[in-house]
N, C-alpha and C positions, 0 to 999 in steps of 0.2 A: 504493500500500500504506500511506504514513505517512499521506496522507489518510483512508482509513477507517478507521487504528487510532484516529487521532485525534479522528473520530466517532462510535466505538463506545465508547472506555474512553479520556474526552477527560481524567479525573486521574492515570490510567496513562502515558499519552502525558506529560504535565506532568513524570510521576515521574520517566521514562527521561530527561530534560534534568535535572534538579533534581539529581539523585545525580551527574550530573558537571559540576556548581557551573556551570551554564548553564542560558537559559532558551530555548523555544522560538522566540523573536524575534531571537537571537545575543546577547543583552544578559547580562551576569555578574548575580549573584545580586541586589548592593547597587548596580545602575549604573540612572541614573536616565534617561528616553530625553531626547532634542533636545529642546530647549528655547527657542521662542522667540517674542517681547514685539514687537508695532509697537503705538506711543503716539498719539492722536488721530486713531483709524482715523474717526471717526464725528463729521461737520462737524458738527451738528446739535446734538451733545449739548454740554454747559460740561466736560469732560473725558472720554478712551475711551480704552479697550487691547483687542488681540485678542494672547490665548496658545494656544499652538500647544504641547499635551506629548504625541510622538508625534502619533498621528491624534487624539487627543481636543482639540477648540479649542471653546476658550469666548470668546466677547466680552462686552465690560461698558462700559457706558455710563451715564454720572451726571450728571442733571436736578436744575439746581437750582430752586426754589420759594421764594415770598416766603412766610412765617406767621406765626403766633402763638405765642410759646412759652406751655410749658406752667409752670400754676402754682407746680407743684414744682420745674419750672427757669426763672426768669423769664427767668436771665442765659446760656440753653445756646439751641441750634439741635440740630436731628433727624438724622441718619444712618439711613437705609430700606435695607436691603439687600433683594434678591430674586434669588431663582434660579430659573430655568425650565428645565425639560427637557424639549424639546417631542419631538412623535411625528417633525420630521424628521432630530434626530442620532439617535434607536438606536429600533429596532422592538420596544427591551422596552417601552419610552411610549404610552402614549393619549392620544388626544384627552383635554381636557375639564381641570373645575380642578387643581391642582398636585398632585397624586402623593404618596405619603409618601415619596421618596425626595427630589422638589426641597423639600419645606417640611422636611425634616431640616435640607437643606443651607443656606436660608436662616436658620435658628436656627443652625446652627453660625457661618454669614459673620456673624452677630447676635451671637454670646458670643464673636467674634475682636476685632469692634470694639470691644467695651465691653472685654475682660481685658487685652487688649495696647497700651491707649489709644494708638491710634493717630495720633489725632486729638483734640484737645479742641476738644467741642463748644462751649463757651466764646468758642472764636473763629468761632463762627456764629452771634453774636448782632450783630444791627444795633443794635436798641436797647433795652437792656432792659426786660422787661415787655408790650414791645410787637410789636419785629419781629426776627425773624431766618429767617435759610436751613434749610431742610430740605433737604438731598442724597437722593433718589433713586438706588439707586443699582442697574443692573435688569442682570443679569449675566445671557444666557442661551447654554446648550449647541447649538454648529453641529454637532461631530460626537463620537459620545460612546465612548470606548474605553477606560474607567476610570478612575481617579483625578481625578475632578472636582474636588473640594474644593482639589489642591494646583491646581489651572488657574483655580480661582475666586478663591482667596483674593490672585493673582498679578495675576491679572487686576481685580481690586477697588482692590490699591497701587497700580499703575502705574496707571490713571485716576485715583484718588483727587491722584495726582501729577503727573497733567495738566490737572486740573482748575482752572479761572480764575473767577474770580466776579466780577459786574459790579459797580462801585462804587454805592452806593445812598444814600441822603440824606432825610431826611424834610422835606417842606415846613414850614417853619412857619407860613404861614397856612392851609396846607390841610388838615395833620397826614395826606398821603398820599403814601408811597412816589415817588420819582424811580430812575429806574435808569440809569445810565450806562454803556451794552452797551460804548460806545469804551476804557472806562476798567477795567482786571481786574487782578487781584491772584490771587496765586498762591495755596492752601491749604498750613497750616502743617504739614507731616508731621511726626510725634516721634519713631514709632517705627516700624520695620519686620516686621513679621510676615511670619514667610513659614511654609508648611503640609509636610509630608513625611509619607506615607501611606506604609504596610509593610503586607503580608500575610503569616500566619504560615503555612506547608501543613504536616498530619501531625504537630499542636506542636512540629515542632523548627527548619524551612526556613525562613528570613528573607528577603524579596523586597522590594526599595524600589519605588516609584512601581508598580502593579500593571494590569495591564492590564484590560479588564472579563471576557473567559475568566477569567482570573486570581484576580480580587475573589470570582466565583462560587465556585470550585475551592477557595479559603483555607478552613482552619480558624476563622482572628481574622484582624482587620481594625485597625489603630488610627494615626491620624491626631495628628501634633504638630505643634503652633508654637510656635517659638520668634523672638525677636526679637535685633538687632543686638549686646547685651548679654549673650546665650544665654540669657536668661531663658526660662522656661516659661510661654507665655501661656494656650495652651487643648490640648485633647485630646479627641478624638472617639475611642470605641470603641464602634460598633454593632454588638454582641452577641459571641456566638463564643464561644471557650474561654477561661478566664484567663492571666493572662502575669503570670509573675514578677517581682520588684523589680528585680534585675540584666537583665531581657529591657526595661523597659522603660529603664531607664538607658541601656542599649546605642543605644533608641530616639533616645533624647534628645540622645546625643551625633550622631549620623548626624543627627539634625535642624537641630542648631546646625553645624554645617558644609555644609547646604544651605543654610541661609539666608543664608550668605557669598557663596555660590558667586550663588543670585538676586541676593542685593545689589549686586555686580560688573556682571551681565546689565543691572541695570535703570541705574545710572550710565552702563553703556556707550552704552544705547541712548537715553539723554536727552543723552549728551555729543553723540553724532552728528548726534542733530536740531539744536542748539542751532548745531554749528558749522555748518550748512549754511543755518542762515538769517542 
């Protein structure tokens, strides 16, 4: 019976959970589901993280590249982000090039890195004018169950934090790159950003981390990060109803107390590695 209601009048079904401050999953209105981080899943790449929020997991993995900086930065290195959401996590995906849903979400993982400097790219320059690292950094969806952005921008830090880069040297009689794969140096992290996504239902019902039923069902959508400072790095709101000054304040504060709670997750989970080698 709750199966067919739930098929037939699937915001109805949402509604009968929602008015008694629970959701259809057993999860309370503000509760965020399991969360969790394994660091250098991917031999291959110079750093990788696979995040697991609920059933939606994304991996990310970051290729780094020798280049040219660019004119207008002689003395910086590149950060490439990308997000894929292929046809095999969710059957709302097709084949073929990137969706407007994944190319949203790589300009968003794009305006996280530049507003929250997470990194200075500064310290990707091998020699100025001449050579420094481009970071590739190719994050894509295994299984997709809403709240991508907060699984990506997670899964972006913690490789970004396990990333090692080979020592590099330029010859001087050949004036060509040496690279010494034996020899790796950490990347410098500044800051922490971390994402927290709410769905509004009915403009009044507040849901943290939102399932994908969920995302569809919402009124408004709107996505925050903030960093280890609580500062206010970035904000995604794709479309929906408007929210109020105090609605989103309310955001803001629920954000800076996830991103404590990640910060915790991700020390734990490099203290462990760290002691076991």
């Amino acid at each position: 019976m709750a199966a067919g209601f739930k098929t037939a009048e699937p915001l109805e079904y949402h509604r009968s959970f929602l008015k008694e401050n629970c959701r259809p999953d057993g999860r309370e209105l503000l509760e965020f589901r399991t969360t969790t981080l394994n660091i250098g899943s991917i031999s291959t790449a110079d750093g990788s993280a696979l995040v697991k929020l609920g059933n939606t997991t994304v991996i990310c993995g970051v290729k780094a590249e020798l280049a040219n900086p660019s004119v207008e930065g002689p003395g910086k290195g590149f950060i490439v982000p990308n997000v894929d959401l292929p046809p095999l996590c969710s059957s709302q995906f097709r084949p073929g090039p990137p969706g407007e849903q994944a190319q949203a979400a790589s300009q968003f993982m794009a305006n996280v890195i530049e507003s929250s400097e997470m990194l200075q790219t500064e310290d990707l320059c091998i020699e100025r004018g001449k050579l420094c690292w481009c970071l590739y950094c190719d994050m894509m969806c295994l299984d997709y169950d809403g709240n991508v952005l907060d699984a990506c921008t997670l899964a972006l830090l913690a490789a970004l934090k396990n990333t090692r880069l080979p020592e590099v040297v330029i010859n001087a009689d050949t004036c060509s790159p040496e690279v010494n794969l034996e020899k790796r140096r950490r990347l410098k992290i500044v800051k922490h950003p971390v994402a927290a996504s709410f769905c509004v239902f009915d403009d009044s019902i507040v849901i943290t981390d939102p399932t994908a039923e969920e995302e569809q069902l919402s009124t408004s959508q709107l996505t925050v990060v903030t960093d280890e400072e609580g500062r206010l790095c970035s904000m995604h709101k794709p479309g929906g109803t408007s929210l109020s000054g105090e609605r989103l304040q309310e955001f803001i504060n629920r954000a800076t107390a996830r991103q404590k709670e990640i910060q915790k997750l991700i020390k734990k989970v490099i203290k462990s590695i760290t002691s076991t080698k």
